[in-house]
C-alpha positions as CSV (number, residue, x, y, z in Angstrom):
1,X,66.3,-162.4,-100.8
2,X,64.1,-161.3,-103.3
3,X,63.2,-157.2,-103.5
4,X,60.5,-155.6,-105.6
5,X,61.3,-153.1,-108.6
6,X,59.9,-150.3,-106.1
7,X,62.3,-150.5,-103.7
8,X,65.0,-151.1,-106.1
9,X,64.6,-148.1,-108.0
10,X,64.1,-146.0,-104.6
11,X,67.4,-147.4,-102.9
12,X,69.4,-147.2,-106.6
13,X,68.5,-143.8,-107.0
14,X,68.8,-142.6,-103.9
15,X,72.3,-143.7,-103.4
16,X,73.1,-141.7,-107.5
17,X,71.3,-138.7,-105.5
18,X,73.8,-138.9,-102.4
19,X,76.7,-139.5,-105.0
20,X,76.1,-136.4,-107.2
21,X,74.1,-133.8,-105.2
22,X,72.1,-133.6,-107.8
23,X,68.5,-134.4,-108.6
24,X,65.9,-135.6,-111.7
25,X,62.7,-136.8,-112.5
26,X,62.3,-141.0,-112.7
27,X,60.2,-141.5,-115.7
28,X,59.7,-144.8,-117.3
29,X,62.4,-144.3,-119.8
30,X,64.8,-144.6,-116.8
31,X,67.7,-147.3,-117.3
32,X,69.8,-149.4,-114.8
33,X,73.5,-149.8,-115.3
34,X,75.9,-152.7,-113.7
35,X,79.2,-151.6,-113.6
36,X,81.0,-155.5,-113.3
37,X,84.4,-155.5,-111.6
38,X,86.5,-156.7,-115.7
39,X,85.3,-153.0,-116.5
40,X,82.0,-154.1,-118.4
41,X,78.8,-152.4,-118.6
42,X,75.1,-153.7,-118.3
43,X,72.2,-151.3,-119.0
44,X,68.8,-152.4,-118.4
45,X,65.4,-150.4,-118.9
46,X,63.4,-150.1,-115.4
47,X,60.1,-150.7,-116.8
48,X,61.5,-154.1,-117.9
49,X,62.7,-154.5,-114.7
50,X,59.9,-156.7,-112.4
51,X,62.5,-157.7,-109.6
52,X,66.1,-158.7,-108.5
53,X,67.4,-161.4,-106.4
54,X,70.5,-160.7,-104.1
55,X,72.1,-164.5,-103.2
56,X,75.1,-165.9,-102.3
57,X,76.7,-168.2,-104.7
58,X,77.3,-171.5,-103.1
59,X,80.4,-173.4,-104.1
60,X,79.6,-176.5,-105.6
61,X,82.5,-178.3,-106.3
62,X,82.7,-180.7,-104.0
63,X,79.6,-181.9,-105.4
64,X,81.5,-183.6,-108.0
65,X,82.8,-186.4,-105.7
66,X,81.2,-189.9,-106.2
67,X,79.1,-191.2,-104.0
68,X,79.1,-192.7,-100.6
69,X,78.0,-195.0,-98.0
70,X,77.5,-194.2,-95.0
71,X,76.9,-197.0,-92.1
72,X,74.9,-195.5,-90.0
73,X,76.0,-196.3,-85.6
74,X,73.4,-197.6,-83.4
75,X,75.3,-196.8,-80.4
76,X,75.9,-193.0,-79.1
77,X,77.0,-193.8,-75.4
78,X,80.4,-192.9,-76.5
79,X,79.3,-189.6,-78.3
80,X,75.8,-187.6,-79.6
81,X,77.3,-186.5,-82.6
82,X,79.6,-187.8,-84.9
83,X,81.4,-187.3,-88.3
84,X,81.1,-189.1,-90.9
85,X,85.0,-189.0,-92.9
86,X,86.1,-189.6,-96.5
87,X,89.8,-189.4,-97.5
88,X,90.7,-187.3,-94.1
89,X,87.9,-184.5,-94.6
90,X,84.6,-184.3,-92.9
91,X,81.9,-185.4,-95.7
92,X,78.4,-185.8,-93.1
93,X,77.4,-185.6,-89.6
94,X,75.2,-188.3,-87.8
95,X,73.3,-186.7,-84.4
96,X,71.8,-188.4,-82.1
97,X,69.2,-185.7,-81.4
98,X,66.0,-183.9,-79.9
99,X,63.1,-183.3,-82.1
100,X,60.9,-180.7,-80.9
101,X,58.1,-180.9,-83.8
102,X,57.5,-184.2,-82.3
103,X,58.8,-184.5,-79.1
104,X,61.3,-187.3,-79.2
105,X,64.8,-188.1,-80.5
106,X,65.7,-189.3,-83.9
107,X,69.3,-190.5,-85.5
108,X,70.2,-187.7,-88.1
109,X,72.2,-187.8,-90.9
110,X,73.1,-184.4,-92.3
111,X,75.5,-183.8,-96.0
112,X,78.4,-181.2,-95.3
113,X,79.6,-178.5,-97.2
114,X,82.9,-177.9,-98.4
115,X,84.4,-176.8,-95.2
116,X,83.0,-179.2,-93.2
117,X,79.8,-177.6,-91.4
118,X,77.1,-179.8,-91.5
119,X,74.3,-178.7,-93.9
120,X,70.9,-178.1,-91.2
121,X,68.8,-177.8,-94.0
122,X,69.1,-181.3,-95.5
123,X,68.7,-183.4,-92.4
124,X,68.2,-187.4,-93.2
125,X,66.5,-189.1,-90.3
126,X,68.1,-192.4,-90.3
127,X,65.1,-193.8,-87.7
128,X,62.2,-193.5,-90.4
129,X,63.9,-192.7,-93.7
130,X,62.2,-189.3,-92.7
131,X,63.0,-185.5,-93.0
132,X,64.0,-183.0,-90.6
133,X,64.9,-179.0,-91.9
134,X,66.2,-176.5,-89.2
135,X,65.7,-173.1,-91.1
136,X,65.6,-170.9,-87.9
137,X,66.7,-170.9,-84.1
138,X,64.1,-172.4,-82.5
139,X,61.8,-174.5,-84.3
140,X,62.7,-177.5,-87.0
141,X,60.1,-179.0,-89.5
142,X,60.3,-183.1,-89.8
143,X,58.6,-185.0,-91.8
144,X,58.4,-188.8,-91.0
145,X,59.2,-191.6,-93.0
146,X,57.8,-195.3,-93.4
147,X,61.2,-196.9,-92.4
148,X,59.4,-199.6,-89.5
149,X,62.9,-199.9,-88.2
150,X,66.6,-197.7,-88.4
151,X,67.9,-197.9,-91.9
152,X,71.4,-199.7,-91.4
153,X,73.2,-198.0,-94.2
154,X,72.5,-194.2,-95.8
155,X,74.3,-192.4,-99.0
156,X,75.9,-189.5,-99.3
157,X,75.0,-188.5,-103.3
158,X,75.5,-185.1,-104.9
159,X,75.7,-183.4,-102.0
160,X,72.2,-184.9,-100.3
161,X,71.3,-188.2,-97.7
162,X,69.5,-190.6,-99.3
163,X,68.2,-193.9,-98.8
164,X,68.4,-195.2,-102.5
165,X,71.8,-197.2,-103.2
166,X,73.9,-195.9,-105.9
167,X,74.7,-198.0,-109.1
168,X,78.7,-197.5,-106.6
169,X,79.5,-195.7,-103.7
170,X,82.5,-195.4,-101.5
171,X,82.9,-196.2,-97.9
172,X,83.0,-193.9,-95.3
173,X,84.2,-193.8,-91.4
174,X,82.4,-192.8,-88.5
175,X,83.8,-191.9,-85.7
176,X,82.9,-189.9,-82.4
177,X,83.3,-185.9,-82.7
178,X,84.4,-185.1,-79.6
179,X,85.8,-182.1,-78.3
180,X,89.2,-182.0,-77.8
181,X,90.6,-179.4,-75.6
182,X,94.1,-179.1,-75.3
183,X,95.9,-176.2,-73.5
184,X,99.2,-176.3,-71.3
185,X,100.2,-179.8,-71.8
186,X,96.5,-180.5,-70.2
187,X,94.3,-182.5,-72.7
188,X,90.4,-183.2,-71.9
189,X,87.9,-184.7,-74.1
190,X,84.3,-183.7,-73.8
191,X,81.4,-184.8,-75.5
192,X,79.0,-183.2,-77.4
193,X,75.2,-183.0,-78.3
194,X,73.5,-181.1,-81.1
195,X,70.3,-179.6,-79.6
196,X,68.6,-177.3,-82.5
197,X,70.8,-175.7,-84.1
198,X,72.8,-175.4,-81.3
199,X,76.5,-177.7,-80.4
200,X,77.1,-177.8,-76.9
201,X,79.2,-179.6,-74.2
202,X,77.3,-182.7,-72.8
203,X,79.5,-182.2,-69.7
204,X,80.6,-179.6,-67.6
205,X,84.3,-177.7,-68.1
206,X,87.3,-179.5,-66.1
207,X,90.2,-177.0,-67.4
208,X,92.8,-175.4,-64.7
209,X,94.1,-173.4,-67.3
210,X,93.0,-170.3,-69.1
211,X,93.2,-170.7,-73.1
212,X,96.4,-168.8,-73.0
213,X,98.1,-171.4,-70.6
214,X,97.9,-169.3,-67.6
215,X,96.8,-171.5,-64.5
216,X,93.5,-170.2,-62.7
217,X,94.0,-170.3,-59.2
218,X,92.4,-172.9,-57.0
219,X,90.7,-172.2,-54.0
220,X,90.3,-175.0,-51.2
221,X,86.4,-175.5,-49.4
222,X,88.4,-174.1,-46.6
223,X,89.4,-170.9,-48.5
224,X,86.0,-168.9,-48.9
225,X,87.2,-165.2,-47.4
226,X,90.1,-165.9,-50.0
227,X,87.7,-166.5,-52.6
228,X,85.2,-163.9,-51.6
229,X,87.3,-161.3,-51.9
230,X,89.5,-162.6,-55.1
231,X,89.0,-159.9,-58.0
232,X,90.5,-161.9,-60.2
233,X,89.5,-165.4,-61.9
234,X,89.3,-168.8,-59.5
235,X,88.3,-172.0,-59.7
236,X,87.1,-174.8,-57.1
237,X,85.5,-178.2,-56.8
238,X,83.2,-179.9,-54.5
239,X,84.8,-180.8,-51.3
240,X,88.1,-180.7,-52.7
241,X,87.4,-184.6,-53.9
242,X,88.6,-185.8,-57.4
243,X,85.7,-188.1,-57.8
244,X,83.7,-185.2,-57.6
245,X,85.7,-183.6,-60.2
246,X,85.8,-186.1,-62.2
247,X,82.1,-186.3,-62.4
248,X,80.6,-182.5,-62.2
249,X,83.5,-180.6,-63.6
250,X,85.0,-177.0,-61.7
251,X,82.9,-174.4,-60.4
252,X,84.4,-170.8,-61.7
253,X,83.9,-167.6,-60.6
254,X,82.3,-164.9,-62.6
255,X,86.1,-163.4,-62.9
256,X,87.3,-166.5,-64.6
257,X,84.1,-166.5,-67.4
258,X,85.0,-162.6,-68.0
259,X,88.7,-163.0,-68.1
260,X,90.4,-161.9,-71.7
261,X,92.9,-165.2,-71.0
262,X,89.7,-166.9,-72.2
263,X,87.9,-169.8,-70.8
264,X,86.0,-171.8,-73.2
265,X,88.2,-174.3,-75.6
266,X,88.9,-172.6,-78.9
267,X,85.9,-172.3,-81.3
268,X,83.8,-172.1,-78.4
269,X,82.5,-169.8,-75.9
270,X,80.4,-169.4,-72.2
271,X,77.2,-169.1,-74.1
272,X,75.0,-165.6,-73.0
273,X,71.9,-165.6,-71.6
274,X,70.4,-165.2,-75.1
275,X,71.7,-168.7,-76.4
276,X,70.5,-170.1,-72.8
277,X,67.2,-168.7,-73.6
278,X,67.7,-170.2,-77.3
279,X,68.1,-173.8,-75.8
280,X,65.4,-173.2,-73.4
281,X,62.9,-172.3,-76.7
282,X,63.9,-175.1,-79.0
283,X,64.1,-177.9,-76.1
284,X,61.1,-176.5,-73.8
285,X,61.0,-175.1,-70.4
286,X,60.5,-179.0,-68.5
287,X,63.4,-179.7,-66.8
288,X,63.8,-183.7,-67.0
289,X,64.7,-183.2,-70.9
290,X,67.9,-181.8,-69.4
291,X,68.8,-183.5,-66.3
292,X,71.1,-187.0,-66.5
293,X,68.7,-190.1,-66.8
294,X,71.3,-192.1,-64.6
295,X,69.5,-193.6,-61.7
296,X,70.3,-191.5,-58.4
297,X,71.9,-189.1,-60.7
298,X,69.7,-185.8,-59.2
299,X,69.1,-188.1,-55.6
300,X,66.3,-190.8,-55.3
301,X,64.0,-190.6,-57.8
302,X,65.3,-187.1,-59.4
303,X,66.8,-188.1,-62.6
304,X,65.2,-186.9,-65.9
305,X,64.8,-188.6,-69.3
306,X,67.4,-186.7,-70.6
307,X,66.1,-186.7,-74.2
308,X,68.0,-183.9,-75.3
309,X,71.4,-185.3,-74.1
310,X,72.1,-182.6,-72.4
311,X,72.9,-184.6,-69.3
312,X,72.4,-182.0,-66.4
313,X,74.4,-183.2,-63.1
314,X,73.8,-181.6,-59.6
315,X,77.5,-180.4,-58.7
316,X,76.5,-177.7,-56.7
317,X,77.9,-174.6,-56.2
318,X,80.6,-172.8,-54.0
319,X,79.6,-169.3,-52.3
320,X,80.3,-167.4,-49.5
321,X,76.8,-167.2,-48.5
322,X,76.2,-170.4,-47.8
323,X,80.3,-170.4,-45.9
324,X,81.5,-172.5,-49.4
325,X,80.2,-176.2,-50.7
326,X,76.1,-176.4,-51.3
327,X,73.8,-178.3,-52.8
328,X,75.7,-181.2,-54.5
329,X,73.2,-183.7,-55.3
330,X,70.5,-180.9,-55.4
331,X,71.1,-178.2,-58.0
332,X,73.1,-176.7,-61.0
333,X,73.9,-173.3,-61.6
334,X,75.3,-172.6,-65.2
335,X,76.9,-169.3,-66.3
336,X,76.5,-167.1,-69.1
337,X,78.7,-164.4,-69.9
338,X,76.0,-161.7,-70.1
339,X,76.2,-158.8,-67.2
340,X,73.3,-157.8,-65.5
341,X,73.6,-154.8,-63.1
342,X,72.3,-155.2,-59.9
343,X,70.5,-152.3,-58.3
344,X,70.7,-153.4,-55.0
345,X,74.0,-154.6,-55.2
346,X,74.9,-151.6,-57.5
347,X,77.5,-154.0,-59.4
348,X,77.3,-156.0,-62.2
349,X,76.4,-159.7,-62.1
350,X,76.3,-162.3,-64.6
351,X,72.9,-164.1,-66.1
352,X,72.6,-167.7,-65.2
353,X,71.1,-170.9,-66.2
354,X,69.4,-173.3,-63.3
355,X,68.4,-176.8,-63.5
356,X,66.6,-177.9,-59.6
357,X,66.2,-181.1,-58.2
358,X,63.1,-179.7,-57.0
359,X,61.9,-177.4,-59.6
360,X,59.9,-178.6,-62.7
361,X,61.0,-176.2,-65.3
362,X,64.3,-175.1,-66.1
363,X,65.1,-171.6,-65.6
364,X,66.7,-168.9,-67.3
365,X,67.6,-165.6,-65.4
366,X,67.6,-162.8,-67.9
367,X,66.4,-159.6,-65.4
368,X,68.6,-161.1,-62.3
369,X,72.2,-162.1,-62.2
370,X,75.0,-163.6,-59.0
371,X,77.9,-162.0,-58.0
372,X,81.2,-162.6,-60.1
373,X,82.2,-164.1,-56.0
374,X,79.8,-167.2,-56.7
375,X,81.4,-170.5,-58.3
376,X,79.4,-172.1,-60.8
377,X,79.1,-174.7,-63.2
378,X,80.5,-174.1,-67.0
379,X,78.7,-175.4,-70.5
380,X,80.3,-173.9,-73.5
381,X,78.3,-173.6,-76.8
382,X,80.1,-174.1,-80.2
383,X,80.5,-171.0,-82.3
């Protein structure tokens, strides 16, 4: 962040005036003085002053390391993102991932820094030997590469993906980076996607248990009064059948999402409407790039292309308007965890996210909200 001698000299001596109560004339002759934290002193004269740069220092340390090679997977049925690991720490990412700038998906690589977040603004694309930069929410800047085919092996070297082979280099592993959730003596694995500069769940959330180990009662297709007038968090699935479970996740009611207990796996959360509206932005409005590209997946002839992996699966929803089960096959409802109060109701509702069978676009309801009573569908985003 750079800032101009102007407003440097306005904010440092304003903030002397608040100190002392006192006031002066700025001439030119005026000096700046540092006081460093060992006690020294630095005094500088403003007119030689043209501007100062506030910056973090980055640690760069584990820059030192030698460098690596990196083999770079061809298959991501298993997983959309994976790490890349080096003596039991996280050295690089490879995504499988959406590109908006150009409309298609591209294999990733991306250096990490010392604590093992991937570095967004160095992105490798392993498909063309290209470019990709993510330096804000919603957009990224690529810039191809004449690789005719993807480049087999990449190298991790002073803190950078490149294609050029080191005089020596290391190996690396690479293995899926799922999302492990483990709470209660209950274990579920998820997988993940990188869309933007967004993580998210590629599935929906299966848990019975609240982060804290409590269990969040279940409610039977045959329970909706129960259910309608629970006040406190519940979960269903559809028609009480495992295979569906196994395949769409739990519905939850808006109790469950707002509970303290917390839902969402540690390090993650029930994203709000504003990071549904994020997605939406990066990945665009039409609704195929998120539904499941499995044949019959969304009925005959419903599926999507799925190009941001996002793999949206009709599971319905659970509701005493419509006396419990509707629309498997047909829609998905997502929650957020942002209220939205209801005049007609005149109660609070939650923001969703909607993917139709029917509908083109998908759609995200920032000025409307359902009742807390409704069960719905669960993505979590990574913190």
């Amino acid at each position: 962040m750079k800032i101009k001698k102007s407003l440097i000299l306005s904010l440092l001596f304003a903030t002397a005036l608040t100190a002392s109560g006192q006031s002066f004339e700025v001439n030119t002759t005026q000096q700046v003085r540092v006081h460093l934290k060992d006690g020294g002193v630095r005094t500088f004269d403003t007119d030689q002053i043209d501007s100062l740069s506030f910056f973090l220092k980055r640690d760069t340390t584990w820059l030192d390391g030698p460098a690596l090679s990196i083999s770079v997977p061809t298959d991501f049925s298993d997983n959309a993102v994976k790490r890349v690991m080096h003596q039991g720490k996280k050295v690089a990412e490879v995504c499988q991932e959406y590109i908006r700038s150009i409309d298609d998906v591209r294999v990733v690589v991306y250096p990490c820094d010392a604590s093992g977040k991937a570095d967004l603004l160095h992105g490798f694309s392993a498909t063309d030997g290209g470019t990709v930069v993510f330096d804000n929410d919603t957009l990224d800047a690529y810039t191809a590469g004449n690789a005719t085919a993807q480049l087999a092996t990449v190298y991790l070297v002073n803190g950078r993906i490149t294609a050029e082979a080191p005089a020596s280099a290391e190996t690396t592993t690479v293995e899926p980076d799922y999302l492990n959730d483990v709470r209660s003596g209950e274990e579920l694995l998820y997988s993940t996607v990188k869309i933007g500069r967004q993580y998210w769940m590629a599935e929906n959330l299966a848990t019975e248990y609240y982060l804290d180990g409590t269990l969040i009662p279940y409610f039977k297709s045959t329970q909706v009064a129960a259910w309608n007038t629970a006040t406190e968090g519940g979960n269903h699935y559809y028609a009480d059948d495992d295979d569906f479970l196994m395949l769409y996740g739990r519905l939850y009611n808006g109790y469950a999402v707002l509970s303290e207990k917390g839902l969402a796996p540690e390090g993650w959360q029930v994203p709000t409407i504003e990071q549904w509206a994020q997605l939406r932005k990066y990945a665009r409005a039409a609704a195929t790039r998120y539904k499941s590209s499995e044949p019959f997946s969304w009925g005959a002839d419903g599926e999507g292309n799925n190009k941001t992996g996002f793999t949206a699966l009709p599971g319905g929803y659970f509701s005493s308007a419509t006396n419990g089960d509707a629309e498997e096959g047909a829609d998905a409802y997502f929650w957020s965890q942002s209220k939205y109060y209801d005049p007609l109701m005149r109660e609070n509702t939650l923001n969703t996210f909607r993917i139709n069978i029917k509908a083109t676009s998908a759609v995200v309801y920032s000025t409307s909200g359902h009742a807390y009573t409704f069960g719905h569908s669960v993505r979590c985003v990574r913190k």
